[in-house]
C-alpha positions in Angstrom: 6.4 -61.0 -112.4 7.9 -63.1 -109.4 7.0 -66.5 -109.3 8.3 -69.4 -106.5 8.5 -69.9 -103.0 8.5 -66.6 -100.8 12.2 -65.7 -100.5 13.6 -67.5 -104.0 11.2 -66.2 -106.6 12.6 -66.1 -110.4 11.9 -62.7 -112.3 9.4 -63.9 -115.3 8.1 -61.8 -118.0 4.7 -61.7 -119.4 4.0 -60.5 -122.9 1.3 -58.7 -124.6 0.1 -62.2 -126.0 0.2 -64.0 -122.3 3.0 -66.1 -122.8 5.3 -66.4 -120.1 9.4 -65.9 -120.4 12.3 -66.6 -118.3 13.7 -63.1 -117.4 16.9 -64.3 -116.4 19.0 -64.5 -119.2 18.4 -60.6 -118.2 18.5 -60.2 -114.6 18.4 -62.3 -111.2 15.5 -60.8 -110.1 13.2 -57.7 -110.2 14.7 -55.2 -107.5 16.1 -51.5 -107.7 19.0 -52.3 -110.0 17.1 -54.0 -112.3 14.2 -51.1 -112.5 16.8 -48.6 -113.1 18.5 -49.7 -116.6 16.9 -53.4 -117.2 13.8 -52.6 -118.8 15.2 -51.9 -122.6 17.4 -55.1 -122.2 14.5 -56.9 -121.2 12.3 -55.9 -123.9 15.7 -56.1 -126.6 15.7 -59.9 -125.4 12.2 -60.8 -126.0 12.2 -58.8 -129.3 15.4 -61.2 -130.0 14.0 -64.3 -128.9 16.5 -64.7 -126.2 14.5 -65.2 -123.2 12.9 -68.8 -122.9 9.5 -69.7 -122.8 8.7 -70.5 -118.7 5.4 -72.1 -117.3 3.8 -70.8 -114.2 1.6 -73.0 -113.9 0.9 -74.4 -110.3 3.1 -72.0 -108.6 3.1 -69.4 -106.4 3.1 -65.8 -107.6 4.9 -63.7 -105.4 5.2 -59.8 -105.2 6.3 -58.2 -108.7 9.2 -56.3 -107.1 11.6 -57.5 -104.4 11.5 -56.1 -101.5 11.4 -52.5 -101.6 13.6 -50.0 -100.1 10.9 -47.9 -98.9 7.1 -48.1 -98.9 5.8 -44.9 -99.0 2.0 -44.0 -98.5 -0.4 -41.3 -99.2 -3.6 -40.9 -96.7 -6.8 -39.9 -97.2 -6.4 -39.4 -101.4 -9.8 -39.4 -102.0 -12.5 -37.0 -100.8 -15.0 -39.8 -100.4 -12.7 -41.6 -98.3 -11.6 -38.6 -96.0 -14.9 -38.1 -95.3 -15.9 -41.6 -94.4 -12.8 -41.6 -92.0 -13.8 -38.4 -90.7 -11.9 -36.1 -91.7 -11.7 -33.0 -94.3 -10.0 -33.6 -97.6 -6.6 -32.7 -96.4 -4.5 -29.6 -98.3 -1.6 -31.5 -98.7 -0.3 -35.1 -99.5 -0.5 -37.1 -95.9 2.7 -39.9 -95.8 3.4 -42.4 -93.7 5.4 -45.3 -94.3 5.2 -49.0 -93.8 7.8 -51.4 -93.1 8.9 -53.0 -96.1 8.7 -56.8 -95.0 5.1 -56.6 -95.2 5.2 -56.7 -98.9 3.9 -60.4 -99.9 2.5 -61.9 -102.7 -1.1 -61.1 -104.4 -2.6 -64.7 -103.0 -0.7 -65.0 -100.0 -2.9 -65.4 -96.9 -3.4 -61.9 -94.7 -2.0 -62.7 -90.8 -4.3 -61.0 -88.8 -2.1 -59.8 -85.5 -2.7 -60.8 -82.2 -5.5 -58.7 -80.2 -6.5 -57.6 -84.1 -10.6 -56.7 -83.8 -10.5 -54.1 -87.1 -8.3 -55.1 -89.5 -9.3 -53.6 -92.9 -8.9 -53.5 -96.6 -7.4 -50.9 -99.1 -7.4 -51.3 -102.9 -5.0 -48.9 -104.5 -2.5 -48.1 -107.1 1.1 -48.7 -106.3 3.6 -46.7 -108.1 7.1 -48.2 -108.5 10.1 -46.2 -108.8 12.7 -46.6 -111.8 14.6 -43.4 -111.6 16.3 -41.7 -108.4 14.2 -38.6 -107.8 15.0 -36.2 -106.0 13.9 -32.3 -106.2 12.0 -32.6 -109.0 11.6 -29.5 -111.0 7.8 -29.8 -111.5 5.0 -32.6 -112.0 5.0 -32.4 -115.6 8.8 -34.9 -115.5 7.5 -37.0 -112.5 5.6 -39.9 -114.1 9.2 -40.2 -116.5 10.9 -41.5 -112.8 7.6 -44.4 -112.8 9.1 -48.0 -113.4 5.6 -49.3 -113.4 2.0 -49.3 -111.8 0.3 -52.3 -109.3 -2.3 -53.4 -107.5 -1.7 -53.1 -104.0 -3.5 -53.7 -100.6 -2.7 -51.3 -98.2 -4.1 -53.5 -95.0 -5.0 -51.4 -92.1 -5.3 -52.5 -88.5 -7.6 -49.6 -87.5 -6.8 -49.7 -83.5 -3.2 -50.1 -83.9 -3.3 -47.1 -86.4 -5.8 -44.8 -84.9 -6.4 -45.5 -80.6 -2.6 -47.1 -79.8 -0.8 -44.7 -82.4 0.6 -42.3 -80.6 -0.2 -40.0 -82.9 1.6 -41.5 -86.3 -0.3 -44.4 -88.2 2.8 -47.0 -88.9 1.8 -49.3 -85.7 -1.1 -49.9 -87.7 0.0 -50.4 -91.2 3.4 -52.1 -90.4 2.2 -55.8 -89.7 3.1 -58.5 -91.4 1.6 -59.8 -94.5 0.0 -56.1 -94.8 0.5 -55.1 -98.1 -0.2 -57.6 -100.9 1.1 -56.7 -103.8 0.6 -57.9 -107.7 0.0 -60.0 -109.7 2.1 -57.8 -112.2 4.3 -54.6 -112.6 3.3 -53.4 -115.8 5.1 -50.6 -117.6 3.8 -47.3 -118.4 3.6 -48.2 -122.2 0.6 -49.8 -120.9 -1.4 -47.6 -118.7 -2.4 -44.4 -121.1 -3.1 -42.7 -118.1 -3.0 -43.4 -114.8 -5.3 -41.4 -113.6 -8.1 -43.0 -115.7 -8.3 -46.9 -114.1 -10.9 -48.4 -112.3 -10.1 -50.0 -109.0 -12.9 -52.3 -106.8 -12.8 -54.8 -103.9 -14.5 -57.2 -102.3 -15.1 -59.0 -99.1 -16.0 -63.1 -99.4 -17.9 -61.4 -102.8 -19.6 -58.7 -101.5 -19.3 -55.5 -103.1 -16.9 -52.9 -101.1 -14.9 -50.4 -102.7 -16.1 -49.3 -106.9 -14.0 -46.1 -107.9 -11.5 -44.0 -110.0 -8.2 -42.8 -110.0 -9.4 -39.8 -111.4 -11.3 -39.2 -108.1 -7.4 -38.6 -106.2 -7.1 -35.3 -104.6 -3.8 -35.6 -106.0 -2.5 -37.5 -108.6 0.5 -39.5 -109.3 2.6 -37.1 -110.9 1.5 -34.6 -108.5 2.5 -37.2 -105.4 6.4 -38.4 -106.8 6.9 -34.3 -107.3 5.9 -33.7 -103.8 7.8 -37.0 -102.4 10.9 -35.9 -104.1 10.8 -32.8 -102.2 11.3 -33.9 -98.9 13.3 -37.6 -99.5 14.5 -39.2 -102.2 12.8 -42.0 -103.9 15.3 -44.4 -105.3 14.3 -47.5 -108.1 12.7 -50.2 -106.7 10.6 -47.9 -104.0 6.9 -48.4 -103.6 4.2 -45.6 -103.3 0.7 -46.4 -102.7 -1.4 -43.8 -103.6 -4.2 -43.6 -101.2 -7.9 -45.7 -101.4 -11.4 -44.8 -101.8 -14.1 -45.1 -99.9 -16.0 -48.5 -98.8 -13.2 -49.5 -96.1 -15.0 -51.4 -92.7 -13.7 -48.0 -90.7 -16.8 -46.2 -93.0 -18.7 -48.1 -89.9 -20.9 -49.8 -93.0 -19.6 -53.2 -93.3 -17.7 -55.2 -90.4 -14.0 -55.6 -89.8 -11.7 -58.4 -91.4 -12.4 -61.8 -89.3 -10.7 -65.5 -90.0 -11.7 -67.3 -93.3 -12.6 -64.0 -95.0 -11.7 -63.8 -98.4 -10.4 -60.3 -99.5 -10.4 -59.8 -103.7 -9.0 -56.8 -105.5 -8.7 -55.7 -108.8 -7.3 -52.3 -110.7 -8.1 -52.0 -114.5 -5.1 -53.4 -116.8 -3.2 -54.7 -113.4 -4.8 -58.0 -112.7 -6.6 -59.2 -109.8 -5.5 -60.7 -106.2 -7.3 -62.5 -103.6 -6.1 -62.9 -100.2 -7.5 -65.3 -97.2 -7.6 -64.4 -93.6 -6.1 -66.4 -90.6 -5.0 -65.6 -87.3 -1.0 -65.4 -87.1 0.6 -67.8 -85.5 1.6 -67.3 -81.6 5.1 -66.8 -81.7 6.7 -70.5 -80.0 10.4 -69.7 -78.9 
């Protein structure tokens, strides 16, 4: 975890028993360096009783991972999903990529941009990067490149994206505040399988979004194979793997307005809730 004020957050570490540690004795922070060759010392320095007890207590939780080098997304990963957007499953992976300043924390409010009329929701997994990948040889050595999993919220301003695009969907994904991420990276020692968690959302408590990760067209080991073919995906990169359906474009439950409250959750990666405001008019 991340915890503090947006921009100096300390690197905290949560054991299997919910106790809370100072991860600095280890590391200044949770980026790229840290993904690539940190994890064994930080789990040699809890097993030795070298990282502190820390409270959290009362303070804000930011995103799990500083601030990627790339986010990297899939479109369209679920059937039910492509066909609620209108579209045919697709044949192969769909990626686009948002700016990585709109990476915020998992109870951070959601800016809604200026001239915004369908802003929408996106519960998905998040895949994290801990090893450079590039031409991988074949699925079956992907997930061993996976620093950890989260619960991300690939927000969607569906005008931006689809009528002012110009034909690519980053207008409409690249606002700020548009991808709340966390509460938690959590290793792979933790999720079995990937493709076997439960991930549901909700707007001011009304059921949206109730699915599977086994429903993914592809899956994740399938998706950093095919990424490392055509870039390279270095530690600390974000993937998020696509949502299922029950999104406001599905034209069955209205857009994202001002005081809604967005909740999340993914099985095993914790749960985040998001309010709504207008961003502020920009004064200089």
């Amino acid at each position: 975890m991340r915890v503090g004020p947006a921009g100096a957050e300390r690197p905290v570490l949560l054991d299997r028993n919910g106790h809370h540690h100072d991860l600095r004795p280890v590391t200044a922070d949770i980026d790229g360096g840290f993904l690539a060759d940190g994890l064994p010392r930080a789990r040699a320095a809890l097993a030795a009783g070298a990282l502190p007890r820390s409270s959290v207590a009362g303070q804000r939780i930011g995103p799990p991972v500083a601030r990627p080098g790339a986010v990297l997304c899939v479109g369209q990963n679920y059937a039910a999903h492509a066909a609620e957007s209108g579209a045919a499953p697709p044949d192969t992976p769909i990626l686009f990529y948002k700016a990585p300043n709109t990476v915020v924390g998992p109870y951070d409010d959601i800016l809604l941009p200026h001239r915004s009329t369908r802003t929408d929701w996106e519960v998905e997994l998040g895949v994290v990067i801990g090893r450079r990948a590039r031409y991988l040889r074949s699925p079956d050595v992907a997930l061993a490149h996976v620093a950890g999993y989260v619960l991300s919220n690939d927000v969607s301003e569906r005008d931006f994206q689809l009528a002012e695009s110009g034909g690519q969907w980053s207008k409409g994904k690249s606002c700020e505040t548009f991808n709340p991420l966390g509460p938690w990276l959590v290793t792979p020692d933790e999720i079995a399988d990937p493709q076997r968690l439960g991930l549901r959302s909700w707007v001011n408590g009304e059921a949206r979004q109730d699915s599977r990760t086994a429903d993914m067209i592809f899956t994740v080991a399938f998706l950093v194979w095919h990424l490392s073919q055509y870039t390279v995906l270095e530690p600390g990169d974000l993937i998020n793997t696509g949502t299922p359906e029950g999104v406001a474009l599905s034209g069955r439950f209205p857009y994202l307005a001002p005081g809604d409250v967005v909740t999340l959750e993914i099985d095993g990666l914790g749960q985040q809730r998001s309010t709504c405001r207008p961003a502020d008019p920009d004064t200089r």
